[in-house]
N, C-alpha and C positions, 0 to 999 in steps of 0.2 A: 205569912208565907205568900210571897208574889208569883203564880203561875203566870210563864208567858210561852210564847211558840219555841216550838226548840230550837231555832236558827236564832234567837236571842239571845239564849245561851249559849250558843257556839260563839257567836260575833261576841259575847265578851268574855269566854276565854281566849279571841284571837286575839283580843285589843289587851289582855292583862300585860303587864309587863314582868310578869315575874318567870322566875327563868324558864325557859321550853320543855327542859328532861324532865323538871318534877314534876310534871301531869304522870297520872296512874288513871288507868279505866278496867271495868269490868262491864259485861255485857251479858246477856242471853235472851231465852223468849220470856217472854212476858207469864207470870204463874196462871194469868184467864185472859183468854180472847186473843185476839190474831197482836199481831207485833210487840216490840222488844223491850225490853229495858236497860238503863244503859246507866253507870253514875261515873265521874270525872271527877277526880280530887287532887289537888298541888297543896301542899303543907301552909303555903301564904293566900291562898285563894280558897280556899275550901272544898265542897264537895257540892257537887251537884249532880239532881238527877233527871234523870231523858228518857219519856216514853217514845215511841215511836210508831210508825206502820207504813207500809207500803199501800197507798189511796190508787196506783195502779204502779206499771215498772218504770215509771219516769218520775214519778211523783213519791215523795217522802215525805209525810206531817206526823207530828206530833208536840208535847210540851213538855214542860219541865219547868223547877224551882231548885233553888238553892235549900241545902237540905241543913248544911252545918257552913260556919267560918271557918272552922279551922278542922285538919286531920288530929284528932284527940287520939289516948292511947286504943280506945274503943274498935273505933273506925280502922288504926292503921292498920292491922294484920287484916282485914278483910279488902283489902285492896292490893294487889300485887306488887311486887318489888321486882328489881332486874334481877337479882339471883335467883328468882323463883321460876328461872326460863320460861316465861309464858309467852306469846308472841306481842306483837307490836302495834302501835298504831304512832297516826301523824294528824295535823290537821294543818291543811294549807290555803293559801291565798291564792289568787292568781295573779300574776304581774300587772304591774300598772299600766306597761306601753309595750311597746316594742322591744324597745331599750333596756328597758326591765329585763323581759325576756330573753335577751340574748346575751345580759350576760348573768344571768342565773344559768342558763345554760351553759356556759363559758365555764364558769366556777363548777357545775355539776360534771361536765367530761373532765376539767381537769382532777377532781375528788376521782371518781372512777380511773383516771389514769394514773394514780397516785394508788390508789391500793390495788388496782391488775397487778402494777408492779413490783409492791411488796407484801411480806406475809404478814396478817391481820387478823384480827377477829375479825365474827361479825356483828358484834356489839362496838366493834369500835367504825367499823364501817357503817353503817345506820346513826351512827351518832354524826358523822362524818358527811354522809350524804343531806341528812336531815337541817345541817349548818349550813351548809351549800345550796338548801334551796330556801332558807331562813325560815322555817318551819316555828311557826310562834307556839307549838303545843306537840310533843311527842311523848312516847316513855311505854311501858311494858303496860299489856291486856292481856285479860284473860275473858277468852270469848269462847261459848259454845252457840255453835250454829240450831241444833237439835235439841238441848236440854238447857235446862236452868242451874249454873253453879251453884253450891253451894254457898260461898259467900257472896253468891246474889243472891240468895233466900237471905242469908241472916243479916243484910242489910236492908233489905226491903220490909226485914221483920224489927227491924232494931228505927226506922224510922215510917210507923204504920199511918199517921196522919198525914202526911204525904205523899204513902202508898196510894191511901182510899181517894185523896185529892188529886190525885194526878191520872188516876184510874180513872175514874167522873168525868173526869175533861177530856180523855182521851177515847172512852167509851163513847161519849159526846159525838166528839168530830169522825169517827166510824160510823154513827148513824146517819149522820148527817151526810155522810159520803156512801150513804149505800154499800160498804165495801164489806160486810158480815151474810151478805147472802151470797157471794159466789157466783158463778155462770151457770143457764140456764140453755 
């Protein structure tokens, strides 16, 4: 199991090619010590998990490793589905130029003026906007801000040498970063 920073892991779920909707995530706090946990799974990409923490309000560090290849029958019910209405997430680029920009914008006002004008979900509209701004990773989460899901426990209990190895490295760089004492 290769730990690296968790922007390594997002940078190659951007780069995956495999399709954008079938990302699934789950989130919450972390079961000890300050910040979150986080795991991302697509059926052709696998599952991966992301500790994290706030090192102050600008700065985000943390790591993560690939935890499985594939979504098995195990793993799937502990990762949310779109009928499970849980809320959302996306993971984006920024444009490459200018040009880029404008007309990703171009295509984003014209999506928006395409569903003001007709009646929609809002599953079809988030699928819709999410196209529109080429979004290479989106699909249903279930996040608590306050407590820890459920099926964030029994994944984090269902994959424990990665727990404790990811815990270590992440306890690590909160030392390192003075960020467990607090202000004074």
């Amino acid at each position: 199991m290769q730990i690296r920073d968790w922007q390594e892991i997002l940078s190659t779920v951007v780069d995956s090619t495999h399709d954008p909707e079938g990302w699934r995530a789950i989130a919450g706090q972390r079961a000890t010590g300050v910040g979150e946990d986080f795991y991302l799974g697509h059926p052709d990409s696998g599952v991966f998990h992301l500790k994290t923490y706030a090192k102050n309000p600008t700065e985000l560090r943390g790591v993560g490793t690939q935890i499985a290849r594939k979504i098995d029958d195990e793993i799937d019910p502990l990762l949310p589905r779109r009928g499970d209405d849980p809320g959302r997430f996306a993971m984006q680029q920024p444009p490459e130029d200018e040009s880029d920009a404008e007309a990703i914008a171009s295509q984003l006002e014209s999506t928006l003026q395409h569903h003001a004008d007709a009646d929609t979900s809002s599953e079809s509209f988030f699928q819709d906007v999410m196209d529109a701004v080429d979004s290479p990773a989106f699909g249903p989460m279930e996040y608590e801000l306050s407590e820890r899901p459920d099926r964030l426990e029994t994944l984090s209990d269902t994959f424990t040498e990665a727990e404790e190895l990811l815990n270590a490295e992440l306890d690590e760089l909160i030392e390192d970063d003075d960020v467990g004492r607090g202000f004074q």
